[in-house]
DSSP file (Angstrom, degrees, kcal/mol; ACC not computed):
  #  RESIDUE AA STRUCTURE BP1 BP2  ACC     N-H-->O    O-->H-N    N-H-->O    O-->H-N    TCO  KAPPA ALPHA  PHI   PSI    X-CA   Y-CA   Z-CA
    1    1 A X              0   0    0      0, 0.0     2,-0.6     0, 0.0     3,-0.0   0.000 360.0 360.0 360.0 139.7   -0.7  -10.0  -15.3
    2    2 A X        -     0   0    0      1,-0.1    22,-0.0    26,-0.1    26,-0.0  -0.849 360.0 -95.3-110.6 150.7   -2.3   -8.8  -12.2
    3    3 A X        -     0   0    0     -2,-0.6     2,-0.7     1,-0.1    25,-0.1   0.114  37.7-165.2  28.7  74.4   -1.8   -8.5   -8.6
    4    4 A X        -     0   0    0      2,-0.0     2,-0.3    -3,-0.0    -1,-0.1  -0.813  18.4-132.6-101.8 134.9   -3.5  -11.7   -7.0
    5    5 A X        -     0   0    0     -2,-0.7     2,-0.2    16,-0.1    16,-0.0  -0.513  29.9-180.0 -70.6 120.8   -4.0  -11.3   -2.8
    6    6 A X    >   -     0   0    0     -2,-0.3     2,-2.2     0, 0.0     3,-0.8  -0.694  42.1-111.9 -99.8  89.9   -3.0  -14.0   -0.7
    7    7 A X  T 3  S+     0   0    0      1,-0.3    -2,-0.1    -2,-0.2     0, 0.0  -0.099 106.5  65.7 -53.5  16.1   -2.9  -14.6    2.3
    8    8 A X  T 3  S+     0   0    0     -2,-2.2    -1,-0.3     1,-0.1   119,-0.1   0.268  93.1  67.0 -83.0 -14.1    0.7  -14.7    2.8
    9    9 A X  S <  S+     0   0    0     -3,-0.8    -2,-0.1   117,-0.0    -1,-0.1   0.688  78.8 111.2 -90.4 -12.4    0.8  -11.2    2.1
   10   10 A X        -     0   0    0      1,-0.1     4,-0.1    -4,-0.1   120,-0.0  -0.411  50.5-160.6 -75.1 139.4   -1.3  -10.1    5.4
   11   11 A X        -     0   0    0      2,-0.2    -1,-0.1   119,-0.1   122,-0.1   0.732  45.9-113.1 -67.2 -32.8    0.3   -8.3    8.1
   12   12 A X  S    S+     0   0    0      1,-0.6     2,-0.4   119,-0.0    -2,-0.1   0.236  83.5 114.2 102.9   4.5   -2.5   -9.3   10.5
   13   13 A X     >  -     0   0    0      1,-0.1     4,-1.2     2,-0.0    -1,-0.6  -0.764  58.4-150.4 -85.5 148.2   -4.1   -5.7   11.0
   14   14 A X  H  > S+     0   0    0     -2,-0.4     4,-0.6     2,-0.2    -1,-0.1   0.648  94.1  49.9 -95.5  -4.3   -7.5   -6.0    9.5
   15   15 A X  H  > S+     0   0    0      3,-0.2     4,-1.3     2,-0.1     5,-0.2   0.844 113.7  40.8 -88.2 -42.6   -7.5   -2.5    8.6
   16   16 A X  H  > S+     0   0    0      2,-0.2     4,-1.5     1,-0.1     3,-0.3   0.968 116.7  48.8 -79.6 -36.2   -4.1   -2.3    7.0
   17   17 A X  H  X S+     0   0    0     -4,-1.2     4,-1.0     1,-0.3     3,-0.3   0.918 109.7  60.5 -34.8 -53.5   -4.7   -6.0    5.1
   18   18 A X  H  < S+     0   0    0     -4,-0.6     4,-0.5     1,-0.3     3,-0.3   0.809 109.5  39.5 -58.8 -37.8   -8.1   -4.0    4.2
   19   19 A X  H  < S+     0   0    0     -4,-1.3    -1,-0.3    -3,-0.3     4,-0.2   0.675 112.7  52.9 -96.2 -13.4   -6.0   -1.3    2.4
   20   20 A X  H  < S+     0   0    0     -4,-1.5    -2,-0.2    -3,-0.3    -1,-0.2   0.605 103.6  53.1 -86.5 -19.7   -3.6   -3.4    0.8
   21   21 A X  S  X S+     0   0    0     -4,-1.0     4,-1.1    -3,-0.3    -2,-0.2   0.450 116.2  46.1-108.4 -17.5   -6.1   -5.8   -1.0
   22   22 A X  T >4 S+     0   0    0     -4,-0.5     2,-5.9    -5,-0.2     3,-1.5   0.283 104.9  59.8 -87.4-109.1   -7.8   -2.2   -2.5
   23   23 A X  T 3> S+     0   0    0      1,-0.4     4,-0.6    -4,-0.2    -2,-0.2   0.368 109.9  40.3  20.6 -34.8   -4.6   -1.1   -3.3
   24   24 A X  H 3> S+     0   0    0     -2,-5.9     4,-1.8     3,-0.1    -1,-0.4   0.651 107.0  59.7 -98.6 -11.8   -4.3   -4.0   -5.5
   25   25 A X  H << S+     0   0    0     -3,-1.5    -2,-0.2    -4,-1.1     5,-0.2   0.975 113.9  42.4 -66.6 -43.9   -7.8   -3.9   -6.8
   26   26 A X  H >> S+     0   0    0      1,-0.2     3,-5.7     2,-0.2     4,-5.4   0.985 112.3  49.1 -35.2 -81.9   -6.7   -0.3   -8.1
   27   27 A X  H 3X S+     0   0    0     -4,-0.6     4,-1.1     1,-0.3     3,-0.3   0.827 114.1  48.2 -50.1 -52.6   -3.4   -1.1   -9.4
   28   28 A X  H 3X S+     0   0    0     -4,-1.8     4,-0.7     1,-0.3    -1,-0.3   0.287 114.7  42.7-107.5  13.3   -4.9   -4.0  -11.2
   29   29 A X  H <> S+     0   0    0     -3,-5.7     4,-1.2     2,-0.2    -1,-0.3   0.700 112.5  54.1-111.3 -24.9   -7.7   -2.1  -12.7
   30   30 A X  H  X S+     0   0    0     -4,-5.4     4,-0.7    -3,-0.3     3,-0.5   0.858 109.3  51.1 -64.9 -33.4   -5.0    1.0  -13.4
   31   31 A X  H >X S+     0   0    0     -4,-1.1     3,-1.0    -5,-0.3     4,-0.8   0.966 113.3  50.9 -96.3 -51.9   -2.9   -2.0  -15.4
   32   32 A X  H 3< S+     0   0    0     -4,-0.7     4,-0.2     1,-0.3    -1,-0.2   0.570 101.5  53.7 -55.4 -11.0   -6.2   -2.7  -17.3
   33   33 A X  H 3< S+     0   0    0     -4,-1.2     6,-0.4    -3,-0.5    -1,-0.3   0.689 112.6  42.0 -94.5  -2.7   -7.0    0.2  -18.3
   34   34 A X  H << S+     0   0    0     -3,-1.0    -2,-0.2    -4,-0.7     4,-0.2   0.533  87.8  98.5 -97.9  -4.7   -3.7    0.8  -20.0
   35   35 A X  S  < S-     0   0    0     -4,-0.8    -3,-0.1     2,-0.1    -1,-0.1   0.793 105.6 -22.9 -52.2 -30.3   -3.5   -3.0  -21.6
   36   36 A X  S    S+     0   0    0     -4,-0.2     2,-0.9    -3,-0.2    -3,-0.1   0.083 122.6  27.5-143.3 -94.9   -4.7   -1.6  -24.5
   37   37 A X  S    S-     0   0    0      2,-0.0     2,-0.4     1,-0.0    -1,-0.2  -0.578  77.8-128.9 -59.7 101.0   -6.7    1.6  -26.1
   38   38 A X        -     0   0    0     -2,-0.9     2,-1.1    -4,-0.2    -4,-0.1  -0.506  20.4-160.8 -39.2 108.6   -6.0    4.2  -23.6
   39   39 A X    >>  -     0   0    0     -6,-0.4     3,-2.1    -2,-0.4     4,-0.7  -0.785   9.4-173.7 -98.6  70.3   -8.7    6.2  -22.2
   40   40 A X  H 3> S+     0   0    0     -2,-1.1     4,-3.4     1,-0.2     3,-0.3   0.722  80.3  57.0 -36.5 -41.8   -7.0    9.1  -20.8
   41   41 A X  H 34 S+     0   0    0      1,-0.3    -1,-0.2     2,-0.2     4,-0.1   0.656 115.2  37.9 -54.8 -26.6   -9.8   10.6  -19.2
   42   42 A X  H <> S+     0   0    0     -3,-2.1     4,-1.5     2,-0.1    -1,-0.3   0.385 117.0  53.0-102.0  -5.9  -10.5    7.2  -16.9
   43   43 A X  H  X S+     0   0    0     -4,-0.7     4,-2.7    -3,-0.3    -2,-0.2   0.875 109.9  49.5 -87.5 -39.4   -6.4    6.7  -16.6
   44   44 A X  H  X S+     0   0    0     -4,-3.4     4,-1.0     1,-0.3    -2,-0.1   0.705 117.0  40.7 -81.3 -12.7   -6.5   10.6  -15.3
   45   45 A X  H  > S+     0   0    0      3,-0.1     4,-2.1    -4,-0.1    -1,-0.3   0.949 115.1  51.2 -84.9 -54.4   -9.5    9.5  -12.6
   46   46 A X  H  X S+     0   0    0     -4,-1.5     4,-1.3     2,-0.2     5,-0.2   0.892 108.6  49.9 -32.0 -50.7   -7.9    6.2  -11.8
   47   47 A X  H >X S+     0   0    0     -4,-2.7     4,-4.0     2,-0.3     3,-2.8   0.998 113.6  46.4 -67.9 -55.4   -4.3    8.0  -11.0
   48   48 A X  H >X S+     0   0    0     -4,-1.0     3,-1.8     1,-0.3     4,-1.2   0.800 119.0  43.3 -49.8 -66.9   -6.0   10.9   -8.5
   49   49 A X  H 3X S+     0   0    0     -4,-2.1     4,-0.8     1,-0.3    -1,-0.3   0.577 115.8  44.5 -56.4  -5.4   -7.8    8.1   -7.0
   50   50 A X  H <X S+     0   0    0     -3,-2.8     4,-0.9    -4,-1.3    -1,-0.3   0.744 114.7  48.6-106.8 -48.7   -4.8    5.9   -6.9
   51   51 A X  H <X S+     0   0    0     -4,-4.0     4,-0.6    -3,-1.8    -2,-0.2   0.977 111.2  55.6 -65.1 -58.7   -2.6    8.9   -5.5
   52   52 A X  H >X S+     0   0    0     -4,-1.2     4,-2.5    -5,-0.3     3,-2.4   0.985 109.5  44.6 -21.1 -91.8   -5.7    9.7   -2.5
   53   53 A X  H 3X>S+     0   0    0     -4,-0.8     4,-2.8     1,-0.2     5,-0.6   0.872 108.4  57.9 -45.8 -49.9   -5.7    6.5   -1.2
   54   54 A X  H 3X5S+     0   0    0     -4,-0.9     4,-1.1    -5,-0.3    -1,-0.2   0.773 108.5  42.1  -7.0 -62.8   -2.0    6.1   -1.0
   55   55 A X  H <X5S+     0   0    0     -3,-2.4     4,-1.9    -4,-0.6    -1,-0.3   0.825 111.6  58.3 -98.5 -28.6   -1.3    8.7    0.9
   56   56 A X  H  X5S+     0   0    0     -4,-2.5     4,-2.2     2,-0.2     5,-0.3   0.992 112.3  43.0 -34.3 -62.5   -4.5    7.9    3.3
   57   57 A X  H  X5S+     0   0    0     -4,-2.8     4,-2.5    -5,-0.4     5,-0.4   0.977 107.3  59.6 -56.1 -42.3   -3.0    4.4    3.9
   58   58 A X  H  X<S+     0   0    0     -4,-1.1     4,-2.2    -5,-0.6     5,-0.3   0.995 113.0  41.6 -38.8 -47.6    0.4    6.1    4.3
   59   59 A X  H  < S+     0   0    0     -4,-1.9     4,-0.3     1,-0.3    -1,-0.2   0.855 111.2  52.0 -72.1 -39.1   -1.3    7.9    7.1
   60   60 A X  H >X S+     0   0    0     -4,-2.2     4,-1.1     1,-0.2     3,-1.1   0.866 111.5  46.8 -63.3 -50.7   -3.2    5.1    8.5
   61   61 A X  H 3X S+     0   0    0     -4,-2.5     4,-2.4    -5,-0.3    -2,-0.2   0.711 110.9  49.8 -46.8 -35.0   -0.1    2.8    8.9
   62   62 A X  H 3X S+     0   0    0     -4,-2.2     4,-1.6    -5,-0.4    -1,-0.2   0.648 105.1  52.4 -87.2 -17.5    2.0    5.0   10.3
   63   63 A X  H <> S+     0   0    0     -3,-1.1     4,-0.7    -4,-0.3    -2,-0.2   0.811 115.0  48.5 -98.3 -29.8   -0.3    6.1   12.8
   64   64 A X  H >X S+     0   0    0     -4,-1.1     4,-2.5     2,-0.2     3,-1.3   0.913 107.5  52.4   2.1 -94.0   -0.4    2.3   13.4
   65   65 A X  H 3<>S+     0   0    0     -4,-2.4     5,-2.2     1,-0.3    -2,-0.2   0.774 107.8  56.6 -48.6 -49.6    3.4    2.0   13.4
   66   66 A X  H 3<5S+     0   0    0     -4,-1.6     3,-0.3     3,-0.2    -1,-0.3   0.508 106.9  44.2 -43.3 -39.3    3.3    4.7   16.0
   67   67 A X  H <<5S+     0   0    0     -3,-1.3    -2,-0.2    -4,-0.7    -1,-0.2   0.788 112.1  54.2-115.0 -48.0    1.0    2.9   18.5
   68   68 A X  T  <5S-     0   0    0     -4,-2.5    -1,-0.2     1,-0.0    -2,-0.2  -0.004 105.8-124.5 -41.5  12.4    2.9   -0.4   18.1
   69   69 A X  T   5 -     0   0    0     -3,-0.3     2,-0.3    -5,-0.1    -3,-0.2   0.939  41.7-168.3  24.8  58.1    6.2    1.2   19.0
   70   70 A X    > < -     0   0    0     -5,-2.2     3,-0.6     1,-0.2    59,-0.1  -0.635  15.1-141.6 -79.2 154.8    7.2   -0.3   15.4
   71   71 A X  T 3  S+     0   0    0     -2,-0.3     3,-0.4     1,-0.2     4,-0.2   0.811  89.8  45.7-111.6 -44.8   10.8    0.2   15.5
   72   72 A X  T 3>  +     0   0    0      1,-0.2     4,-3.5     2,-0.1    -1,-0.2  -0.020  66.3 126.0-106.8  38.8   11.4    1.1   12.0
   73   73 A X  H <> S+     0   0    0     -3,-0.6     4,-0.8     2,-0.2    -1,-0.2   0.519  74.2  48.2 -72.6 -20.9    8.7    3.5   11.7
   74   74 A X  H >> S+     0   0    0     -3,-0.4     4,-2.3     2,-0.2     3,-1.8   0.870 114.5  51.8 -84.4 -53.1   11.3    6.7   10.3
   75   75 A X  H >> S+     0   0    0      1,-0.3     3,-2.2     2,-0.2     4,-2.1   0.878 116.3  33.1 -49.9 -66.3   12.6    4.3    8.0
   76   76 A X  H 3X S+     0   0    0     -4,-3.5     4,-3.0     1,-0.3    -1,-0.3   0.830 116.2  60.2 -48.5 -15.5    9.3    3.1    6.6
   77   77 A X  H <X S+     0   0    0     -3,-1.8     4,-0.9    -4,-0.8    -1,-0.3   0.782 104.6  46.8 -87.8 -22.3    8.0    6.5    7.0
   78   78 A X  H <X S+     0   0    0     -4,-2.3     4,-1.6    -3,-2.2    -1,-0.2   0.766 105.1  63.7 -57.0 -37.7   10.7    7.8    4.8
   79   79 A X  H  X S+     0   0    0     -4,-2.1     4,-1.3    -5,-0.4    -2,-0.2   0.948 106.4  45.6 -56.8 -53.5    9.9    4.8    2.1
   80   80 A X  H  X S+     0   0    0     -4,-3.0     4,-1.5     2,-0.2    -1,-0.2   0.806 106.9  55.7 -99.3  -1.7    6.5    6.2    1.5
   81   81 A X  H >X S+     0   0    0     -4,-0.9     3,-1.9    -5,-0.2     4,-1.5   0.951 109.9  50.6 -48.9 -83.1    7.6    9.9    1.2
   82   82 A X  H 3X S+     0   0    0     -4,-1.6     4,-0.7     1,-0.4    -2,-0.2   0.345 113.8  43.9 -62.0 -26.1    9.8    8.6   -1.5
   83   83 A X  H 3X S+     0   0    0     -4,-1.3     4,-2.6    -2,-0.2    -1,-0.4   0.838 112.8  46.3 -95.5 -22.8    7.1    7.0   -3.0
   84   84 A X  H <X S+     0   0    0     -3,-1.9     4,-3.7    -4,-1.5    -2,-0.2   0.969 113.5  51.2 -43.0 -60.3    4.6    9.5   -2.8
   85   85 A X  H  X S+     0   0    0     -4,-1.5     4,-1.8     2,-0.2     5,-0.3   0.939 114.6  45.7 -40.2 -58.1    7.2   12.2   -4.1
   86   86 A X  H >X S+     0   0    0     -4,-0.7     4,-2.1     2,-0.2     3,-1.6   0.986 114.3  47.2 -68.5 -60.2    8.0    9.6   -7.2
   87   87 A X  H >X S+     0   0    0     -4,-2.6     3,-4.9     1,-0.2     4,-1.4   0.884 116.3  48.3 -37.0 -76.8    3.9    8.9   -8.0
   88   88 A X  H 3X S+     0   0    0     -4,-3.7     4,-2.4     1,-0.3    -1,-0.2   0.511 105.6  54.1 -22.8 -40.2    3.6   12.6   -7.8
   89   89 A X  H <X S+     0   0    0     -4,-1.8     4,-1.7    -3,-1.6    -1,-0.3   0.504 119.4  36.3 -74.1 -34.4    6.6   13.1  -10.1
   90   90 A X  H <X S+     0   0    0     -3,-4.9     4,-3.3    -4,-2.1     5,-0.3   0.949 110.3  56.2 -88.1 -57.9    4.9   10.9  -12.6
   91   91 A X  H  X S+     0   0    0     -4,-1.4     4,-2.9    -5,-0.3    -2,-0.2   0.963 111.9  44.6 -52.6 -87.4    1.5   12.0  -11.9
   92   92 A X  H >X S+     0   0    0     -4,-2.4     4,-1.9     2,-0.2     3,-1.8   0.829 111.2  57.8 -26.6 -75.7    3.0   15.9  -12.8
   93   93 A X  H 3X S+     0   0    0     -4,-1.7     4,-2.0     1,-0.3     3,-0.3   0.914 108.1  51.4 -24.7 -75.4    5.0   14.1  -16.3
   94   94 A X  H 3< S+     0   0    0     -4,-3.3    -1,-0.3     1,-0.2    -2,-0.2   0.846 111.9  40.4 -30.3 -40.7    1.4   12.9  -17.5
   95   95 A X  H << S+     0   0    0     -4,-2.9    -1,-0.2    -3,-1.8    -2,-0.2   0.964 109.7  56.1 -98.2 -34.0   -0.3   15.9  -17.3
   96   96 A X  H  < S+     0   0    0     -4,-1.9    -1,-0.3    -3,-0.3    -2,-0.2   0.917  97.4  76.1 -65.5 -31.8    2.3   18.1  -18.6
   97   97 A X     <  -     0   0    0     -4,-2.0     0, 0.0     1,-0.2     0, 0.0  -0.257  52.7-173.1 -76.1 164.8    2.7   16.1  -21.9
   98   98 A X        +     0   0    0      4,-0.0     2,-0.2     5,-0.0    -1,-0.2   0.823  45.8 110.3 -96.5 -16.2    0.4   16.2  -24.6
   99   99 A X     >  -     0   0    0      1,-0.1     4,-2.2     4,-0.0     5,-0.2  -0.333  60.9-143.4 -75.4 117.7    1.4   13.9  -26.9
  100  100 A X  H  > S+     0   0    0     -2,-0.2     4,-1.9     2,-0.2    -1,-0.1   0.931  98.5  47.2 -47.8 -62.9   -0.8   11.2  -27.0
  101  101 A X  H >> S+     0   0    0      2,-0.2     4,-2.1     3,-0.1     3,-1.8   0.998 114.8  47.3 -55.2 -68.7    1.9    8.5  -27.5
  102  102 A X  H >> S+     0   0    0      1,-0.2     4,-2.4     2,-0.2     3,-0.6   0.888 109.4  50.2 -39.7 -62.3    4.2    9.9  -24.6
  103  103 A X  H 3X S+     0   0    0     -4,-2.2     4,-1.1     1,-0.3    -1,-0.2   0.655 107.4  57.7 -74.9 -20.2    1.4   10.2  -22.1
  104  104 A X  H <X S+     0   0    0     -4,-1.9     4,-2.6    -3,-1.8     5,-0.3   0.932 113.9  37.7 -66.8 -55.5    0.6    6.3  -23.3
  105  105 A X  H <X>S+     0   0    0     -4,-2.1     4,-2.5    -3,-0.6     5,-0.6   0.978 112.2  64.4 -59.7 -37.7    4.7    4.9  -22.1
  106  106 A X  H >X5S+     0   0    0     -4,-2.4     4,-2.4    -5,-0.4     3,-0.8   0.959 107.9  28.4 -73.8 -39.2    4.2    7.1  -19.6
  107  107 A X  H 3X5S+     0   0    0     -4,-1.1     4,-3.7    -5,-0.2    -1,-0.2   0.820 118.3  60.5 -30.1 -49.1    1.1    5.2  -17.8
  108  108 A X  H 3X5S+     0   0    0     -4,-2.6     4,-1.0     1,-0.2    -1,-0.2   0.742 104.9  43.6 -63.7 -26.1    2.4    2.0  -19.0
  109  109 A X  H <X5S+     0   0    0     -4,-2.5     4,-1.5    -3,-0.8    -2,-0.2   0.830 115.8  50.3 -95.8 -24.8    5.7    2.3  -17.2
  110  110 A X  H >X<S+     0   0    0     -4,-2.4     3,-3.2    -5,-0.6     4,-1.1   0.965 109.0  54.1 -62.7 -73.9    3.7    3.7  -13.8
  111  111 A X  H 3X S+     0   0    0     -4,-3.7     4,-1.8     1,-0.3     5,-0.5   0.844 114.5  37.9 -30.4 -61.5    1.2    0.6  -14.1
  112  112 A X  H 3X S+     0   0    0     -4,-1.0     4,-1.3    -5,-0.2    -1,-0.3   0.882 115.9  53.3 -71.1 -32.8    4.3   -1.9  -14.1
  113  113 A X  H <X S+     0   0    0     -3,-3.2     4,-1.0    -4,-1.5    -2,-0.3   0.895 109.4  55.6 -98.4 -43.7    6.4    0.5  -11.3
  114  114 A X  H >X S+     0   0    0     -4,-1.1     4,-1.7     2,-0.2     3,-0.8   0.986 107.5  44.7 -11.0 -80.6    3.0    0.1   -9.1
  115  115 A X  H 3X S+     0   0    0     -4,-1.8     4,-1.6     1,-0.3    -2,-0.2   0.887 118.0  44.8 -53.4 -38.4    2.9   -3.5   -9.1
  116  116 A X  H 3< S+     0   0    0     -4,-1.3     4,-0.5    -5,-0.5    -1,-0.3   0.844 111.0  46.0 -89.0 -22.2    6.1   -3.8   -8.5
  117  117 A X  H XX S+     0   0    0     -4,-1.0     4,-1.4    -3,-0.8     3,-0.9   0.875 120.5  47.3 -64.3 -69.9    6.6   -1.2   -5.7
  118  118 A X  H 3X S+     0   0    0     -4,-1.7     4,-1.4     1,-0.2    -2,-0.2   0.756 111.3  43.6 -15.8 -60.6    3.3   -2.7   -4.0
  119  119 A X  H 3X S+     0   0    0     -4,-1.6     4,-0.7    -5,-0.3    -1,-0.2   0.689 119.4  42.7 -84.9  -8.1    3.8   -6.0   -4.2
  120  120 A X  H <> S+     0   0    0     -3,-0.9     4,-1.0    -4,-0.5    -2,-0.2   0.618 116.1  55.6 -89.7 -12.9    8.1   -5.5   -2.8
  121  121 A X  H >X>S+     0   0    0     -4,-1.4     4,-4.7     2,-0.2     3,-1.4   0.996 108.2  44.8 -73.3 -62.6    6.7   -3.0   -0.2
  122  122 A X  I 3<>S+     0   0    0     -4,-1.4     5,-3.3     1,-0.3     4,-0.2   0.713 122.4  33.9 -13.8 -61.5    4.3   -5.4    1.1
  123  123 A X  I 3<5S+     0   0    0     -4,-0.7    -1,-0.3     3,-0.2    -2,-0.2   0.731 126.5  36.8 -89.9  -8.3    6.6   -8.3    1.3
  124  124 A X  I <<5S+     0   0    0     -3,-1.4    -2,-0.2    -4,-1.0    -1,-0.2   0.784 136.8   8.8 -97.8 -24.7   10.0   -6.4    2.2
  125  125 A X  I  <5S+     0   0    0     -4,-4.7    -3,-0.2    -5,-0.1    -2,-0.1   0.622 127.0  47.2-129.5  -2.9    8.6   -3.5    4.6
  126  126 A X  I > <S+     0   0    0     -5,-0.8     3,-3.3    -4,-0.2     4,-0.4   0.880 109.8  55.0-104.6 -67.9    4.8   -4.0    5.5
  127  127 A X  T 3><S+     0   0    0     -5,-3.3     4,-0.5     1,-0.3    -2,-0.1   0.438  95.4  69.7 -88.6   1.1    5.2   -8.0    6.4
  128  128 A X  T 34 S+     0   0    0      1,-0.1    -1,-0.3     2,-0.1     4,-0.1   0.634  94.9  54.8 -93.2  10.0    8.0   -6.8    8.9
  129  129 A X  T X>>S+     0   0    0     -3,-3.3     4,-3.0     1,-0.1     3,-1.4   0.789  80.6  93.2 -78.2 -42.3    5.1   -5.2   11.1
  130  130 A X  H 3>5S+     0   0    0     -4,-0.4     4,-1.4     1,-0.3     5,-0.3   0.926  89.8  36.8 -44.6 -67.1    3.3   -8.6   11.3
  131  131 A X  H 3X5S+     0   0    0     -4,-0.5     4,-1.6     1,-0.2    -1,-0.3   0.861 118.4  53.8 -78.7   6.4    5.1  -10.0   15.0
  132  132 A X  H <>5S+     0   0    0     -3,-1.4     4,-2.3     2,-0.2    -2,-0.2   0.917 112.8  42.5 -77.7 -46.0    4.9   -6.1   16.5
  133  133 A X  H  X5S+     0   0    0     -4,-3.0     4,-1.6     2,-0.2    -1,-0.2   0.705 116.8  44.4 -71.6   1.2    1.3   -6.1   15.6
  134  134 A X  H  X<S+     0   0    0     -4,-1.4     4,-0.8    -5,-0.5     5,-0.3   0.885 114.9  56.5 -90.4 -64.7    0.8  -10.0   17.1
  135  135 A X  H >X S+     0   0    0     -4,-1.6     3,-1.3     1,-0.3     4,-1.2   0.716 109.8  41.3  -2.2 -69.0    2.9   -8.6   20.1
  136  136 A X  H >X S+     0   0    0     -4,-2.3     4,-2.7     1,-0.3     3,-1.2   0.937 111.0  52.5 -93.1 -42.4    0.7   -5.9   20.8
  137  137 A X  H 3< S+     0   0    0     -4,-1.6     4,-0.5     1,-0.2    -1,-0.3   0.635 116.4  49.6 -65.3   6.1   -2.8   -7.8   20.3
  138  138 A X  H << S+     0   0    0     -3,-1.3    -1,-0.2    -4,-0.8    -2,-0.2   0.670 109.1  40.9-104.4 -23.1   -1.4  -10.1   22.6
  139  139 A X  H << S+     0   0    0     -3,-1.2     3,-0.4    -4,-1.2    -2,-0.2   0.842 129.6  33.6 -82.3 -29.3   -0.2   -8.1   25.2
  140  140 A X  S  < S+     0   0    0     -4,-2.7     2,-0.6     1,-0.2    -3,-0.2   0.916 108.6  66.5-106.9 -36.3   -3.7   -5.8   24.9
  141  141 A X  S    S+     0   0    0     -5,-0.5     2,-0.3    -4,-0.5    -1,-0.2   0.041  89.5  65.0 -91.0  37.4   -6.0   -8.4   23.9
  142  142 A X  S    S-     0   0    0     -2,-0.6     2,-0.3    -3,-0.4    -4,-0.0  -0.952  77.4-129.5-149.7 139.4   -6.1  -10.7   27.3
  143  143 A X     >  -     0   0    0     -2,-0.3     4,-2.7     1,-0.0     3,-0.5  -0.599  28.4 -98.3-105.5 141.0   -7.4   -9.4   30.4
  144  144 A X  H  > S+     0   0    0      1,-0.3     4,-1.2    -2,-0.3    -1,-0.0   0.669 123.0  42.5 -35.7 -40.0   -5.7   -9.5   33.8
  145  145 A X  H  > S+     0   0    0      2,-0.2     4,-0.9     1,-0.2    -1,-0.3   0.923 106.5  53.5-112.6 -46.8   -7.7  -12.5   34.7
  146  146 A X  H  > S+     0   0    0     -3,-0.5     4,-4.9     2,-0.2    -2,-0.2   0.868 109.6  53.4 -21.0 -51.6   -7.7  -14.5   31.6
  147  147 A X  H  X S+     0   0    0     -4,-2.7     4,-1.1     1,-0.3    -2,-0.2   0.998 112.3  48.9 -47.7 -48.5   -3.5  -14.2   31.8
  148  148 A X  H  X S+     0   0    0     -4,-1.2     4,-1.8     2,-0.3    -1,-0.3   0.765 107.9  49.4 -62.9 -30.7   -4.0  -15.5   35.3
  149  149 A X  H  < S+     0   0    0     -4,-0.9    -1,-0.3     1,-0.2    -2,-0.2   0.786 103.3  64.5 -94.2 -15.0   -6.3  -18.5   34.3
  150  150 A X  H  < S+     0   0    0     -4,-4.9    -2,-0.3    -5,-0.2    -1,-0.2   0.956 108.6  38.8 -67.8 -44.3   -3.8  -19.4   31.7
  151  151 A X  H  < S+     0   0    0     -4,-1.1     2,-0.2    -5,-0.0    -2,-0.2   0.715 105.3  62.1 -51.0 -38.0   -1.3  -20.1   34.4
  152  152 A X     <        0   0    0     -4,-1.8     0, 0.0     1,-0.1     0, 0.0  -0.636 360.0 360.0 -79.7 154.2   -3.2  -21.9   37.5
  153  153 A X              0   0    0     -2,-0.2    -1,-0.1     0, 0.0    -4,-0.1   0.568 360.0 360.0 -92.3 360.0   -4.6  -24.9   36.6
């Protein structure tokens, strides 16, 4: 079953929202191309692209997390080493076997440890970003004189 975006899942960056809703269009076309007859050659295009963007968003978030003074920016920046390392780890398994049948579990079991890694990151460790980023567009996004006409009448 795949990945459907809601709006409960947004952090409220439009850039990071923007990379999390491909990030499930991926993962849910990487879990369709393994539903049935495998097509290594399109799983093996999916995963690099799958792997790229990853670690792009990693990069973009963090740099993010960084500009928000997000508080738990080593932790989460440790989370997505730990997932990079593990995709990789998988990524490396695929290619060394040959065996047609192994290199099929092995896809199958990524596809399902995506969706699930996505959608618990999201809700456990991206959605704790959500009032640092409201914080900050709130402190940066009103002007000296605005603040000021919100208080006088």
């Amino acid at each position: 079953m795949s990945i459907v975006w809601r709006e409960a899942l947004e952090v409220g960056d439009e850039g990071i929202d923007s990379d999390h809703k491909h990030l499930v269009d991926l993962i849910n076309a990487f879990e369709i191309a393994v539903s049935g007859k495998i097509d290594h050659k399109k799983i093996a295009h999916i995963l690099l692209g799958l792997a790229e963007y990853t670690q792009d968003h990693f990069k973009r978030e963090e740099a993010i997390q960084l500009t928000i003074n997000y508080p738990y920016y080593d932790s989460h920046r440790h989370a997505h080493r730990g997932v990079l390392k593990q995709l990789g780890a998988i990524v490396d398994l695929y290619a060394y076997h040959k065996d047609e049948r192994e290199r099929d579990k092995i896809v199958r079991d990524l596809a399902a440890f995506l969706k699930e890694w996505l959608v618990e990151h999201i809700i456990h460790s991206d959605l704790r970003m959500k009032p640092f980023l409201e914080a900050k567009k709130k402190k940066m996004g009103k002007k000296p004189s605005e603040q000021v006409n919100l208080i006088t009448p």
